[in-house]
N, C-alpha and C positions, 0 to 999 in steps of 0.2 A: 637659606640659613635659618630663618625664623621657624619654618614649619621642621627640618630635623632636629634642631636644636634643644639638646638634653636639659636638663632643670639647673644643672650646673653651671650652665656656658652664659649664664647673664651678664656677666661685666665684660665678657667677651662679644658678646652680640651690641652690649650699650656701646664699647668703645669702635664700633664700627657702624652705631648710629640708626640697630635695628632692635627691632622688639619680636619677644615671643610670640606666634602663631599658637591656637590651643584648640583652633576650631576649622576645620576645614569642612566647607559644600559645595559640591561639584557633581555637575551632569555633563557624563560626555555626549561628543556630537552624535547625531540620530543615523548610524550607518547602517543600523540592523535596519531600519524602518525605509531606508533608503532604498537599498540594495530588495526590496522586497517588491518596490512599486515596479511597476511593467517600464520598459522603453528605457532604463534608465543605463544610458552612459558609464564606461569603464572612467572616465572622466569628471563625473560628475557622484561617481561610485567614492572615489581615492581623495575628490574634495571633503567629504564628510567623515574623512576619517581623523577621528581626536588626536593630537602630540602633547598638548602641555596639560592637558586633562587629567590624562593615565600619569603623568609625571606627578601632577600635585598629591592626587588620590593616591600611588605607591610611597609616594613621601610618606603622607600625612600616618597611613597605614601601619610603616615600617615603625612609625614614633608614637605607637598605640599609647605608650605609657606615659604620656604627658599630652598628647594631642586626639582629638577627637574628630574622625573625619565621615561625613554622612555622602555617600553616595547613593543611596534612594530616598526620595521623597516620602515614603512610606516610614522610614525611621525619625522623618524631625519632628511631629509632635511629641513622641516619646520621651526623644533626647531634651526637647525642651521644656519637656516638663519636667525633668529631672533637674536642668536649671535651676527653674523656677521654685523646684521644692527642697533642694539641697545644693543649689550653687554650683555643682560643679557634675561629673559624671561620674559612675567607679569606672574601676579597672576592669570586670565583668565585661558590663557592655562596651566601653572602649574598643577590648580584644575582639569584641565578637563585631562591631563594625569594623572594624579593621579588617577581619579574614573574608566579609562580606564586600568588601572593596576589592580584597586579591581579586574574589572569585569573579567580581566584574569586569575586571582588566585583561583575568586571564578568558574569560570565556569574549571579552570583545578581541583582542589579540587571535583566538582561534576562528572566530569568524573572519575577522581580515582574511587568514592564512586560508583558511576554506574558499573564500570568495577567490583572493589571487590565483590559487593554487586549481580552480574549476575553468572547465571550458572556455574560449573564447565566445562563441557563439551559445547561449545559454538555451537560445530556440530549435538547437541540432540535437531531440533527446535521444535519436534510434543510433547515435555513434557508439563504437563502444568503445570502454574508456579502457584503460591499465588500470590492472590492482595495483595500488601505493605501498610503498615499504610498510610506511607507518601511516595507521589511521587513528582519527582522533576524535572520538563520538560526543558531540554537547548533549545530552539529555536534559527535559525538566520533566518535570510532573506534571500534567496538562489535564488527569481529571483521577482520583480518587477514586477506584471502583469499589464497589459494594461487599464483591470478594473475586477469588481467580476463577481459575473456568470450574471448580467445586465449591458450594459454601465453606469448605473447614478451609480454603486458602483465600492468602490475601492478596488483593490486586489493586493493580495501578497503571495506567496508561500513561507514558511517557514521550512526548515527542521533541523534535529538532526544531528547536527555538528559529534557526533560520530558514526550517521548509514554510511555503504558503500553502495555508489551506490544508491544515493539519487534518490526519481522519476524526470522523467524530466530532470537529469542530463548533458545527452548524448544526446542531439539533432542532429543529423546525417545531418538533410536537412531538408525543408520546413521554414512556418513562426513561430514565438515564441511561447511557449504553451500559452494556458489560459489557465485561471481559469476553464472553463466547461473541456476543454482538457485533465485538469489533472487529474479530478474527475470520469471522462469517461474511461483514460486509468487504473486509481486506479483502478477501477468496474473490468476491462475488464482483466487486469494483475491480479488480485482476481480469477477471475472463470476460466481462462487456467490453473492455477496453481495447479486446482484439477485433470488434467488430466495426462497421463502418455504419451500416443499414441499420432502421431501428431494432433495438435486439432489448430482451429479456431474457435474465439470467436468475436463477433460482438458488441459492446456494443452501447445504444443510451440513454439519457439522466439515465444514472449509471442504466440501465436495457437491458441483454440482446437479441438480435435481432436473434441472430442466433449464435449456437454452434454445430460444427460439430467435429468428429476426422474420422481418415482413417489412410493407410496407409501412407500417404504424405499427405503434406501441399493441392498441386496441387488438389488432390483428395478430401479434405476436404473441399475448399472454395467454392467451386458452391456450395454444398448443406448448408453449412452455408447460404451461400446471400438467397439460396432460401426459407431457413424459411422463411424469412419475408422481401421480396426483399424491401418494399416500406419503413420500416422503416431502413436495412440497410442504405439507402441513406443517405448520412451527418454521417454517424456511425464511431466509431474509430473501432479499427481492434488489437487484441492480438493474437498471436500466440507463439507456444513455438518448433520452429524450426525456424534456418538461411533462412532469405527470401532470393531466388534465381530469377533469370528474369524469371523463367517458372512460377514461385507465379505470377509477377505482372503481366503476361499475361495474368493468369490466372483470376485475378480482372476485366478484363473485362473494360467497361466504369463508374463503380461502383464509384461516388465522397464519396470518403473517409477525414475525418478533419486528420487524426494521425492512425500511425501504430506504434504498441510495439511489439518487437522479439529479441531476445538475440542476435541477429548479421545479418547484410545484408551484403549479398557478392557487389566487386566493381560496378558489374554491373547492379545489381540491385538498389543500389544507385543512377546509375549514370541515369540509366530508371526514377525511379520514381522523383529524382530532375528535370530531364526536363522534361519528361510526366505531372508532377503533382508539379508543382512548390511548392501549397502551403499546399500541406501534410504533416505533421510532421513525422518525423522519428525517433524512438524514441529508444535506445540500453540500452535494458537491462539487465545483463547480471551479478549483482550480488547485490541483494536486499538483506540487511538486515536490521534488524531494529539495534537500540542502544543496549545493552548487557545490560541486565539488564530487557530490557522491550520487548523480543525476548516474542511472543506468547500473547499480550495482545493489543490491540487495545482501541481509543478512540473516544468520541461523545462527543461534547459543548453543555453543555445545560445552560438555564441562572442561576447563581451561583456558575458553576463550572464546572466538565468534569466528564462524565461515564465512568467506566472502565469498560471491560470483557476482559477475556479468547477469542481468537477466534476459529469459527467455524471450525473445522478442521475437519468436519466431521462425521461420526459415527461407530461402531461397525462392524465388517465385516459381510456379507451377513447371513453367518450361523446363526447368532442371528435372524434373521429373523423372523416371523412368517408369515405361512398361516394360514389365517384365512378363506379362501372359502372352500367351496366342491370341488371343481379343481383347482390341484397346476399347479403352471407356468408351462410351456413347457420348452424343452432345449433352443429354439428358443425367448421366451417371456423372458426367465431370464438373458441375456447380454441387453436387450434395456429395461429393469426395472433397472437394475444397471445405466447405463446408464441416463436413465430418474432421476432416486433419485439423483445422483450426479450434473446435470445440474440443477434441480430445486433445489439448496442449493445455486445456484448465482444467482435467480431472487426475487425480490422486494415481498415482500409478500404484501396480498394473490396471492400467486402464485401456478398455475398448467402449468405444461408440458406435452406435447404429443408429444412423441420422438418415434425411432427406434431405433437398437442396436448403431447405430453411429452419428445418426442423431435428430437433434432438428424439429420438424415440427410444431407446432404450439407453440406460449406461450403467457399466461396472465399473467402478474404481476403488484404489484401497485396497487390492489383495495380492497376497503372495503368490497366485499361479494366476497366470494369463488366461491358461483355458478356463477356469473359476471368472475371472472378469468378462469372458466372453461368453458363457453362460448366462450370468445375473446381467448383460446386457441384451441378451436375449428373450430373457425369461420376462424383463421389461415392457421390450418391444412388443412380443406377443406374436400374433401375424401381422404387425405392423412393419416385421422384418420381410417380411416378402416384396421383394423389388427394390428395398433399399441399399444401403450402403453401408460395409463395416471399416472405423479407424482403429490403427491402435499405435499406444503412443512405443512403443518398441517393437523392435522385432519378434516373431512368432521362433518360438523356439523347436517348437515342435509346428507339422502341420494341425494339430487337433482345434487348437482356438480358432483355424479360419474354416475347418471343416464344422466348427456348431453356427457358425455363421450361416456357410452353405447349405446347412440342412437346416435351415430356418426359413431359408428362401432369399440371401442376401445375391445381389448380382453383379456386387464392384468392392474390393477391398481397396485400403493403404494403410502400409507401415514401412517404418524406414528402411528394414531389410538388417542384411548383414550377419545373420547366423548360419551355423558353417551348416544348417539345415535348411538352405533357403531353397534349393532344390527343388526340394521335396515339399514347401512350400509351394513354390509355384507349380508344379507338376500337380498336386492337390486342387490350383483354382485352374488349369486344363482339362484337368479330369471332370472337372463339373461346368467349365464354359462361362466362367465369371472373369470378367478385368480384373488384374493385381497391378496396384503401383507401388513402387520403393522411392520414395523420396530422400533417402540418403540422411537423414538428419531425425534424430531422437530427442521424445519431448517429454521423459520423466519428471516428475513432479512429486518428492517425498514430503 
């Protein structure tokens, strides 16, 4: 009663023995911080959720016009200075803590609802989830960009107040991300992510340049850069091992914009800060997305936002089909794996021409297949001889696998399924090369 209680209702309030509230401060309990730490309990989740908190603060809120209610620590010297220098608050800021209180209750409220409403098992991320009737996106602002992906636009990077280990979060050294930066390392933290072995991944405007794995980092970065040395240049850089000084040594004089790796040792920091003043350095080291929206990805389109599932992939190998008169080799079938898994990270239409570790030529980003199978060609060079061509859809015609074959390629995959597939395969018998359909398409617009 004190804290709603109108300007009016004082002989009302007295004869009942209570007094007007005019200041309410309140911090609810810590569930976002909660719900964030590892290991932590459905039960120990729903203890730290605030009741009489949100009550005071929507009280105090609803009665902006006599009461004044501080829900962030960051507004009471303000407010108290205004005490101090005129007794009391306006109505101005009143209203504007007030609406700053909604928006606290309503975006704790949404988290609850997201946490409940998410997986039981928060460590099962390869399940796939149902799209929801209705989804409900918390954004903030998480860093002011410089401008958008052109200087004349403006930009800002916005993330989900309750994902860990926001992108971008961890900048280790260099200059601030952009807008193209982040998009590049999004692309490029995507496509390592499909790999197990150490791997290097090269990304250049959200398409990769070069993907390599090996034993070691060391061992994987030359033949990354040499896919495609002229478009590495200016490329961000993802890897999923601790960069060490023998990595940057290994980089060569290669201008790099940004580097993502789950951890750089001191000295490689200490290398690439003064080697490379303005290279971002970027530590990633625990991506998750919001609970709730674990496994589903989005696209702005005008009206609204796409949702899907994302690509995690397909089927293990055994599902496989051969479809030629000669099945892979033991030697052709780790650089068709290989090649299928790396052409799931390039821009469709996309074809690959890889070896068991190595990315050697790629086309992606165009409208005719046989154009992609070309510029993956044109790539590889004669490094196409003996290797291996992906492609992330089926050949619509046999042409894109015949500039393969007269490249010197000796094993295809793509998922098949055009009512020309025929003539496809009859194309890799006629020249005595394995074809597989794996049944399953991996566009990527």
């Amino acid at each position: 009663g004190g804290i709603l209680a109108r300007a009016g209702d004082t002989d009302e309030l007295a004869a009942q023995g209570f007094k007007p509230i005019d200041l309410v401060v309140c911090n609810l309990y810590p569930f976002r911080e909660t719900i964030a730490r590892e290991g932590i309990t459905l039960e120990e989740a729903i203890e730290q959720i605030d009741i009489g908190g949100v009550s005071l603060l929507r009280a105090a809120a609803k009665n902006f016009e006599r009461v004044v209610v501080l829900s962030d620590p960051g507004d009471y010297e303000h407010a108290f200075a205004l005490y101090r220098m005129t007794g009391y608050v306006d109505l101005p800021t009143r209203r504007g803590l007030a609406a700053k209180a909604f928006a606290l209750t309503r975006d704790y409220d949404a988290l609850i609802h997201a946490y409940l409403s998410g997986p039981k098992d928060d460590d099962a991320p390869h399940t796939e989830p149902d799209l929801p009737a209705e989804i409900r996106l918390e954004l903030k602002m998480s860093q002011s960009l410089r401008y958008g992906e052109n200087p004349h636009q403006k930009g800002a990077f916005y993330a989900y107040p309750s994902a860990r280990g926001a992108l971008g979060g961890k900048v280790l050294g260099g200059k601030a991300l952009s807008y193209n930066n982040l998009l590049d390392l999004d692309g490029a933290w995507n496509a390592v992510e499909l790999f197990e072995p150490p791997t290097v991944v090269i990304v250049k405007h959200m398409n990769p340049a070069g993907i390599a794995t090996n034993e070691s980092l060391v061992k994987a970065v030359p033949d990354a850069i040499a896919c495609d040395p002229m478009s590495a240049f200016g490329g961000v850089i993802a890897v999923n091992r601790v960069v060490d000084d023998d990595f940057v040594r290994a980089l060569g004089d290669l201008f790099v914009e940004a580097i993502a790796a789950p951890d750089f040792t001191t000295l490689a920091q200490e290398m690439l800060n003064q080697g490379r003043r303005n290279c971002r350095l970027v530590r990633i080291d625990d991506l998750k997305p919001p609970r709730g929206l674990a496994g589903v990805e989005f696209r702005t389109v005008r009206g609204g936002i796409l949702a899907q599932t994302i690509d995690r992939g397909d089927p293990a190998s055994t599902q496989w089909k051969v479809v030629s008169k000669r099945a892979p080799t033991d030697d052709e079938l780790p650089a068709l794996r290989f090649a299928w898994r790396t052409v799931q990270a390039v821009k469709s239409n996309a074809i690959v021409i890889a070896n068991a570790h190595t990315t050697l030529g790629i086309g992606g980003g165009l409208p005719s297949r046989v154009d992609a199978a070309q510029l993956a060609v044109r790539k590889a060079d004669e490094r196409a001889k003996g290797a291996v061509m992906a492609s992330d859809a089926f050949f619509p015609f046999s042409d894109g696998l015949v500039v393969g074959i007269e490249a010197g390629i000796t094993a295809a995959i793509a998922p098949g399924g055009s009512i020309r597939d025929e003539e496809v395969i009859a194309a890799a018998d006629e020249a005595g090369i394995a074809l597989i359909f794996t049944g399953i398409r991996h566009f990527r617009h």
